[in-house]
C-alpha positions as CSV (number, residue, x, y, z in Angstrom):
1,X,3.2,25.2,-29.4
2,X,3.2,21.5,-28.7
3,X,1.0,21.9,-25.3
4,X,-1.2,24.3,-27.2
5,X,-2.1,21.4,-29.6
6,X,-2.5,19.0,-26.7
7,X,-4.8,21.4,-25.3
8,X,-7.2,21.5,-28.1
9,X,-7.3,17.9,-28.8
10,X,-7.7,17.7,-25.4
11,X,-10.9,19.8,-25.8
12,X,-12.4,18.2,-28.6
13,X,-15.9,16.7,-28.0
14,X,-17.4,13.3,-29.3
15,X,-19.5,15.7,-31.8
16,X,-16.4,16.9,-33.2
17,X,-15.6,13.6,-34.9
18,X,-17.1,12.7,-38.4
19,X,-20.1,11.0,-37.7
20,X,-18.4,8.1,-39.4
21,X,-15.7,8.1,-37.0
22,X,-17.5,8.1,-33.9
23,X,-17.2,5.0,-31.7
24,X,-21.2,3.6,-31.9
25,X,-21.3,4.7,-35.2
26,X,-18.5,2.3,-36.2
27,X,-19.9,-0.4,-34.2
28,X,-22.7,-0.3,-35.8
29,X,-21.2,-0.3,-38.9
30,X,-18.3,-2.4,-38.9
31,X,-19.3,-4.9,-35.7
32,X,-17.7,-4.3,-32.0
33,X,-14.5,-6.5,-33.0
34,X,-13.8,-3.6,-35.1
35,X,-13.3,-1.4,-32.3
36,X,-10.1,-0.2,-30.6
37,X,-9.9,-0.9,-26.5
38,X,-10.2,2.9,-26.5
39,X,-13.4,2.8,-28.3
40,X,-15.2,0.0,-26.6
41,X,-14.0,2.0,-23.4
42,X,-15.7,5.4,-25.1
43,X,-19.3,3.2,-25.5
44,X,-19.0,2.3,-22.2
45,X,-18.3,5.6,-20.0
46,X,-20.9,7.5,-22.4
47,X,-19.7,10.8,-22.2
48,X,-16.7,12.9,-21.2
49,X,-16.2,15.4,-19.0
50,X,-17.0,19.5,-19.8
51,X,-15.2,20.3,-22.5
52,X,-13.4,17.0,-23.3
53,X,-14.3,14.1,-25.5
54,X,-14.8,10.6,-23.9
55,X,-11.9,9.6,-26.1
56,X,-9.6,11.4,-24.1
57,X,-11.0,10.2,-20.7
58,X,-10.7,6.6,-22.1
59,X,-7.6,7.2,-23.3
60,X,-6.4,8.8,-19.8
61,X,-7.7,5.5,-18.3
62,X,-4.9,3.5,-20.7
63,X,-2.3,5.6,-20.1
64,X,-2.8,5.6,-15.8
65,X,-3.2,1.2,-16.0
66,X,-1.1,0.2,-18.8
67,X,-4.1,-2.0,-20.9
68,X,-7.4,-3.6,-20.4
69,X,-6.4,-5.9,-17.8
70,X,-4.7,-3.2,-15.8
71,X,-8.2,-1.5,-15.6
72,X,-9.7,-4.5,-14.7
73,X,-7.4,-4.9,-11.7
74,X,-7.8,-1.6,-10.6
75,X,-9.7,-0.7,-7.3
76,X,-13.3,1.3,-7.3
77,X,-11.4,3.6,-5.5
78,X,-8.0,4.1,-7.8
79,X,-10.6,3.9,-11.1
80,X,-12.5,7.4,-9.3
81,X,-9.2,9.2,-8.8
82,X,-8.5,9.3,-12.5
83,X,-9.8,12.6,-14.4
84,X,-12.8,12.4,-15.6
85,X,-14.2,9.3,-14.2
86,X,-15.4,9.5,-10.6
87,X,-17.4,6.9,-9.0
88,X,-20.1,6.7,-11.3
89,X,-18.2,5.6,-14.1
90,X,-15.7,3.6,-12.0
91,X,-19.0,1.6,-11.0
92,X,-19.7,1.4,-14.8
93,X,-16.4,-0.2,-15.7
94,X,-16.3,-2.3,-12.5
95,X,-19.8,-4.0,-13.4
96,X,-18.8,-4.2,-17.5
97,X,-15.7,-6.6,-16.3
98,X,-17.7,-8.4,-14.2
99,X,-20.2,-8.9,-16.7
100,X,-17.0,-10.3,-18.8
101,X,-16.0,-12.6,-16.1
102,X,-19.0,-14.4,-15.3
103,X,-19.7,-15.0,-18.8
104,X,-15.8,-16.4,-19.1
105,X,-16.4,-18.8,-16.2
106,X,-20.4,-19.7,-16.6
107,X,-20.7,-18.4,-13.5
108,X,-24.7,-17.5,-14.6
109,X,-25.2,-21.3,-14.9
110,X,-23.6,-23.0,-11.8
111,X,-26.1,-25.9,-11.2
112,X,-24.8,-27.3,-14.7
113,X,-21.2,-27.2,-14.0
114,X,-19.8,-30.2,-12.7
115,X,-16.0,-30.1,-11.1
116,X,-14.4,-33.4,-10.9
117,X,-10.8,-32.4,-12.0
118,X,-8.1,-29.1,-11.5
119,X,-9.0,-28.4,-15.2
120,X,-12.7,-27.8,-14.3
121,X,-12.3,-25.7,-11.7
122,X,-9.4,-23.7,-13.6
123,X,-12.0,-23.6,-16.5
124,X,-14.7,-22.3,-14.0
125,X,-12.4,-19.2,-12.4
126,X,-9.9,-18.3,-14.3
127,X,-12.1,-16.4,-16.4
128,X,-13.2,-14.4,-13.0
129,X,-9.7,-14.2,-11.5
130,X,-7.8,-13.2,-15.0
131,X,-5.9,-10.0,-14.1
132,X,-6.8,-9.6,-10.5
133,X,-4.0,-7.3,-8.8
134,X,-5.1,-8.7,-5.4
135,X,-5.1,-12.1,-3.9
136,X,-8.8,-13.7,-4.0
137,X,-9.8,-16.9,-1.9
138,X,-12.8,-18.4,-3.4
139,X,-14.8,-21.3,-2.2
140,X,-16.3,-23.7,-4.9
141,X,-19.1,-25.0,-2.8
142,X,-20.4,-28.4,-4.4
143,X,-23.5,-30.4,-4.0
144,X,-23.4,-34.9,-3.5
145,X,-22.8,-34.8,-7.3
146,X,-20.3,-32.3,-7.7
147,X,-22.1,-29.9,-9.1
148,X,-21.3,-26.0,-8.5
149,X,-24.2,-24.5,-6.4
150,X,-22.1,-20.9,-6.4
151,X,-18.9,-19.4,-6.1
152,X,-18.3,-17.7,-2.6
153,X,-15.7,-15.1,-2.3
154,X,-14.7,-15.3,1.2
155,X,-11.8,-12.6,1.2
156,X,-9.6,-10.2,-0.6
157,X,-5.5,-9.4,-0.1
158,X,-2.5,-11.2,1.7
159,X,-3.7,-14.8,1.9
160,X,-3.0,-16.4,5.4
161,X,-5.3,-17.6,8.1
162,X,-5.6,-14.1,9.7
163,X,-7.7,-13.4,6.7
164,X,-9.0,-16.5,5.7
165,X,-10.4,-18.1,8.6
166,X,-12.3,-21.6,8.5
167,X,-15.3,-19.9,10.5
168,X,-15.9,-17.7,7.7
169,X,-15.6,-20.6,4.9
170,X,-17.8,-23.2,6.2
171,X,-20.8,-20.8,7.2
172,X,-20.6,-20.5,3.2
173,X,-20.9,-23.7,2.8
174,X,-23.4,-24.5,5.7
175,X,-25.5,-21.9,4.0
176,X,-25.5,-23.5,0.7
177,X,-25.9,-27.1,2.6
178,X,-22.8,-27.9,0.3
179,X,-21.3,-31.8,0.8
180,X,-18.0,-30.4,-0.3
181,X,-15.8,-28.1,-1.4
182,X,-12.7,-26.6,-3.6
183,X,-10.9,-23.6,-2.9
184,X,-9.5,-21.3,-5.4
185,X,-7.1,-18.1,-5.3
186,X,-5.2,-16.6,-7.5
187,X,-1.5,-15.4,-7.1
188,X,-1.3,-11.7,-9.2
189,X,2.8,-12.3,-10.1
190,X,1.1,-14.8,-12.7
191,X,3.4,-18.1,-10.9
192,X,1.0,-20.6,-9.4
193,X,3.2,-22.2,-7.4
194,X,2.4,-22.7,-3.8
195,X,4.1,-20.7,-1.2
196,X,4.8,-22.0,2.5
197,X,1.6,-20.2,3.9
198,X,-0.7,-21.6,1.1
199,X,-0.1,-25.0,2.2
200,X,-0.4,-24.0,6.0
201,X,-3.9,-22.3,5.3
202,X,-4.4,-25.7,3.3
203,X,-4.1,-27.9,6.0
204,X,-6.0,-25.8,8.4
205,X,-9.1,-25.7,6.2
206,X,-8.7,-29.3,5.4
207,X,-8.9,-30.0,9.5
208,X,-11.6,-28.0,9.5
209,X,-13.4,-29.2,6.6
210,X,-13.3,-33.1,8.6
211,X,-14.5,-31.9,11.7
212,X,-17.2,-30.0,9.7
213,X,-18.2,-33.3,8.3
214,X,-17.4,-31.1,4.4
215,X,-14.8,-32.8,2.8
216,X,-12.0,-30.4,1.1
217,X,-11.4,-31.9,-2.4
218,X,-8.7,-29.8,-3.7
219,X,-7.1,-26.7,-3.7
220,X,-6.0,-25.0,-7.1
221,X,-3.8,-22.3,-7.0
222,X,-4.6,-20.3,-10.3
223,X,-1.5,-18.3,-12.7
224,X,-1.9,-16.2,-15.5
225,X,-2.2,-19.4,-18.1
226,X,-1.4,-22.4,-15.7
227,X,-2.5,-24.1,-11.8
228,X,-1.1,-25.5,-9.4
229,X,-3.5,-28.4,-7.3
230,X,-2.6,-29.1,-3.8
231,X,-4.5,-32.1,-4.1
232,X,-2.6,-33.7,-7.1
233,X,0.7,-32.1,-5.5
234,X,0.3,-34.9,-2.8
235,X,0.2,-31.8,-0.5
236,X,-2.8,-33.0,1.3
């Protein structure tokens, strides 16, 4: 009995809701902070599968990463495994939290942004880093005044110099004819704190950076709601 009712919710469509009740109708009505992640998640996919409501698929999508930031995390590729989503819509959600974490960080605005302290560039990335699954290595690249001329992401996974090489960071910054630079990664567990092969990649780039003639400012380790800088750390 219980799976049978399962099954016909499951087969419910977005027209079998009240009109009231239906996810843009509400927003439209009541504002999108009135919305339920499930909703907002509805609004975005734009339709469910054949014979299933886009409720369902959203809700699917909660249940298989926890919350909103567990989506977020998620790979392209683990987002198109789930039921009901496929690439398409994996490409959909991937670009809508983008969208959210450039507007967190002002990343649309980077010749405005000026990074003198750890706080500023905390303020400028976290916003882009926030529930990240994976390790990512950015490069701040900064003009004479310290003003952001963009954000360059240089690599993806297990930080160390296999990965990170200094080639690869300062043809960024050539590129961009930066005069300096601050790197920025996040560690996923949430605990900034810098590990042994942070502070060997550090010193590497640093080396680099002087024979490059671009000077290394700092390097800012970002957690879940705190840094760590390398710089202030008397690391380097």
């Amino acid at each position: 009995m219980e799976k049978s009712v399962e099954k016909s919710l499951a087969s419910l469509t977005i027209h079998d809701l009240p009109p009231a009740d239906r996810p843009r109708e509400r927003l439209q009505r009541l504002g999108v902070e009135a919305l339920s992640a499930q909703e907002i998640l509805a609004i975005i996919l734009g339709r469910g599968i054949s014979g299933e409501s886009v409720m369902v698929t959203a809700q699917r999508l909660l249940s298989q990463f926890g919350s909103l930031k567990g989506i977020a995390g998620a790979s392209l590729e683990e987002l198109a495994k789930v039921r009901g989503i496929g690439i398409a819509k994996s490409c959909q959600l991937k670009a809508a939290c983008e969208l959210a974490n450039r507007l967190g960080s002002h990343a649309e605005s980077p010749g405005k942004t000026t990074l003198k302290t750890p706080e500023d560039v905390f303020a400028a990335v976290q916003g882009r880093l926030k529930g990240k699954q994976k390790e990512y290595f950015l490069a701040l690249l900064l003009d004479t005044r310290s003003r952001l001329i963009r954000v360059a992401e240089i690599s993806v996974g297990s930080l160390d110099s296999s990965i990170v090489h200094p080639r690869e960071v300062f043809k960024e910054a050539l590129a961009a004819s930066a005069a300096s630079v601050i790197f920025a990664h996040n560690h996923p567990s949430g605990d900034p704190e810098a590990s042994a092969d942070d502070i060997k990649l550090t010193e590497t780039l640093v080396e680099a950076g002087r024979i490059m003639g671009i000077e290394v400012l700092d390097h800012v380790i970002i957690g879940d709601k705190s840094f760590v800088s390398l710089k202030r750390s008397s690391i380097f």
